[in-house]
N, CA, C and O of each residue as an XYZ file, in Angstrom:
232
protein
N     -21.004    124.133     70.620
C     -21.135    125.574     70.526
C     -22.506    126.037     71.003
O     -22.689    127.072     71.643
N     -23.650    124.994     70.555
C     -25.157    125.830     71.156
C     -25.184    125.876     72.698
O     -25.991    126.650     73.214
N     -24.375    125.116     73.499
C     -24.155    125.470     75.098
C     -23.687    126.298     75.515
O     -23.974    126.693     76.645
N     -22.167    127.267     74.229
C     -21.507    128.065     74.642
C     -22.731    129.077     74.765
O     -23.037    129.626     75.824
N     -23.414    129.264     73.519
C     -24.585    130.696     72.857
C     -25.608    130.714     73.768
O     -26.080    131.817     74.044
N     -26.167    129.496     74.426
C     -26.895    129.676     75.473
C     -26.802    129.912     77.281
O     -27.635    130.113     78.165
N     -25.622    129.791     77.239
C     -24.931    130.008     78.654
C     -24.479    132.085     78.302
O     -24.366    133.002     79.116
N     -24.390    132.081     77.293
C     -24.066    133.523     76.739
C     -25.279    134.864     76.864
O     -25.350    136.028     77.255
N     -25.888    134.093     76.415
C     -27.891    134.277     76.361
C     -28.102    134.206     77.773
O     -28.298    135.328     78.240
N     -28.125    133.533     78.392
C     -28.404    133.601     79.827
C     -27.635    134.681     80.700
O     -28.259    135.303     81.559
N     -26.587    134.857     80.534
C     -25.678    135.849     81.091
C     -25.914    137.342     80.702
O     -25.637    138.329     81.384
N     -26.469    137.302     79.497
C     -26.416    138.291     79.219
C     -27.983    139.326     79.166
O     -28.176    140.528     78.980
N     -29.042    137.958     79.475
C     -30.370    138.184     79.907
C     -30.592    138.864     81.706
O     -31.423    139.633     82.189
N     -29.451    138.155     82.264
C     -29.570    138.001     83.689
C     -29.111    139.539     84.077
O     -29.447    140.248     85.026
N     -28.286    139.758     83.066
C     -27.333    141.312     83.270
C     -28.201    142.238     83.062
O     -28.357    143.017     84.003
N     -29.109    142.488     81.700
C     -30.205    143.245     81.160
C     -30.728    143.429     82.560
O     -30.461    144.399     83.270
N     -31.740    142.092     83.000
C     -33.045    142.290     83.733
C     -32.651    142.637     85.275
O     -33.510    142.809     86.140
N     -31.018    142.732     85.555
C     -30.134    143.097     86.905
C     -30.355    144.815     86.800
O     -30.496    145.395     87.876
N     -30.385    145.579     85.626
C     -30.075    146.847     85.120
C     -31.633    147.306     85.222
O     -32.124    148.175     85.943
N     -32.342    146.331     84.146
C     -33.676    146.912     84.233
C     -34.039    147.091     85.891
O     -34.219    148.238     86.299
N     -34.120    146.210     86.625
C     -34.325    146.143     88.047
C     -34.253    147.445     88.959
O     -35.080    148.106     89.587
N     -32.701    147.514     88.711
C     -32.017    148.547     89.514
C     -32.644    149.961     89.377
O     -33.089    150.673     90.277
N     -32.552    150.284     87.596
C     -32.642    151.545     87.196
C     -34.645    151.994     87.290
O     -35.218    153.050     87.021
N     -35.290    150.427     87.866
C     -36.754    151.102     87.878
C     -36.875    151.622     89.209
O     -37.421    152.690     89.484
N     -36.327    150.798     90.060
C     -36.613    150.563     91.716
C     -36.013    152.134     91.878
O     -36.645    153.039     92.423
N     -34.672    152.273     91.299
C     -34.078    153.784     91.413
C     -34.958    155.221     91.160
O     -35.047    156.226     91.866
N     -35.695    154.813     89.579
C     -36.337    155.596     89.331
C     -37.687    155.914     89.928
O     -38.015    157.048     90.277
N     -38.428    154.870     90.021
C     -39.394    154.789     90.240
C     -40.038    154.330     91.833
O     -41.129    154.574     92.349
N     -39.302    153.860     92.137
C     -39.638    154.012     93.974
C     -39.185    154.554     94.795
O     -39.803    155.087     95.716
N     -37.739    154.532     94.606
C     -37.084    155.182     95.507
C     -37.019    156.538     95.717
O     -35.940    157.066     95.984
N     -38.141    157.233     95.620
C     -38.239    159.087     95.379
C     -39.669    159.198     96.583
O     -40.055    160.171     97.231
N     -40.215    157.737     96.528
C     -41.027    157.757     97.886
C     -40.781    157.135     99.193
O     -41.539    157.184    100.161
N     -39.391    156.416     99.104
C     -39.151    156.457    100.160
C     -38.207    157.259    101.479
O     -37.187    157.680    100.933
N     -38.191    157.462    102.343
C     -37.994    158.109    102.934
C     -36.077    158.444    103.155
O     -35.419    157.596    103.758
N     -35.257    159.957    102.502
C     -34.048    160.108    103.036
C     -33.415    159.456    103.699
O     -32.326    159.153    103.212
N     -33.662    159.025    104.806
C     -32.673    158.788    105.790
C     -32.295    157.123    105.893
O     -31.441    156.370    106.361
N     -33.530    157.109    105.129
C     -33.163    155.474    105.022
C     -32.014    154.724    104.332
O     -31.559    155.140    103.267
N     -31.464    153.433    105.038
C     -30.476    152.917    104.771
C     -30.203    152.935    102.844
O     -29.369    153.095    101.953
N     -31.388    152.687    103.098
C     -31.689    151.575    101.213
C     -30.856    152.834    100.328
O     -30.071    152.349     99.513
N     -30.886    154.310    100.341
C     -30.055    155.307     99.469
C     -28.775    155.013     99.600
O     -28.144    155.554     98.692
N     -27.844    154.171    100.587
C     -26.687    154.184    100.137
C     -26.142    153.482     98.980
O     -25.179    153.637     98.229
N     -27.380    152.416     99.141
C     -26.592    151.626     97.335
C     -27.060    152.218     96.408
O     -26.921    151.658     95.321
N     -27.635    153.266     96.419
C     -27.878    154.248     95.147
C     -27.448    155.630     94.478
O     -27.475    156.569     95.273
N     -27.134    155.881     93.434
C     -26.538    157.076     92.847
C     -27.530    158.114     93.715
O     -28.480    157.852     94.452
N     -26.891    159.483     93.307
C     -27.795    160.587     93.537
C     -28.903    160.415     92.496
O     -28.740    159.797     91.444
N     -30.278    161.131     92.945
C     -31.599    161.148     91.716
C     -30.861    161.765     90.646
O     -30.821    161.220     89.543
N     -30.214    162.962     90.896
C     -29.545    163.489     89.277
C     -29.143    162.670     88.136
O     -29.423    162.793     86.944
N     -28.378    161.748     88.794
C     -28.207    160.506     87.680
C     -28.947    160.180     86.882
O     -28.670    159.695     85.786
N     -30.566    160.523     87.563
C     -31.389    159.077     86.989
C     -31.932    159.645     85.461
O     -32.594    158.933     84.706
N     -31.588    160.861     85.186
C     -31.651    161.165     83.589
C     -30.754    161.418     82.865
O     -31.068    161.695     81.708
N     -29.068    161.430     83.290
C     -27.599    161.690     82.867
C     -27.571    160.354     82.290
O     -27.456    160.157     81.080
N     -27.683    159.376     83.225
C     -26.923    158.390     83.025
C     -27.781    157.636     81.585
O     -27.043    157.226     80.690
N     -29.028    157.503     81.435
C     -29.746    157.023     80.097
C     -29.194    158.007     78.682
O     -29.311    157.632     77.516
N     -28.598    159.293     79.111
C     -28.881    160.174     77.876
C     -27.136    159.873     77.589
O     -26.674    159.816     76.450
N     -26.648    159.771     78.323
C     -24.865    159.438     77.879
C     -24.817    157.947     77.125
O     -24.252    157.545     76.108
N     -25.613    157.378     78.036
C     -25.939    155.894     77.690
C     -26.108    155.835     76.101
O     -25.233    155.306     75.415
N     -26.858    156.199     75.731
C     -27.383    156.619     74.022
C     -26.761    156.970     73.876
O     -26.078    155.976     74.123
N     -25.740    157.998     73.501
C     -24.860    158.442     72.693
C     -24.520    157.958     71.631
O     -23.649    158.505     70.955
């Protein structure tokens, strides 16, 4: 069982710090880089970037 809890732990660390990642680079860089650039298609609109934390909490 401690292989299952730690393969669990890992998965579920890897998912966190995938989210943390996303939602800083979103928030926090991507407002200086430039429109037209490719890199906005894998990203929500900026509106999101305070909807989606406050639904999140609920």
């Amino acid at each position: 069982m401690e292989l299952a809890d730690r393969a669990v732990g890992l998965l579920l660390s890897s998912i966190s710090l995938s989210i943390f990642t996303y939602y800083t680079f979103w928030v926090i860089i991507l407002p200086f880089v430039d429109s037209d650039h490719f890199i906005h298609k894998y990203f929500l609109p900026q509106d999101y970037a305070i909807l989606v934390p406050v639904f999140a909490g609920r």
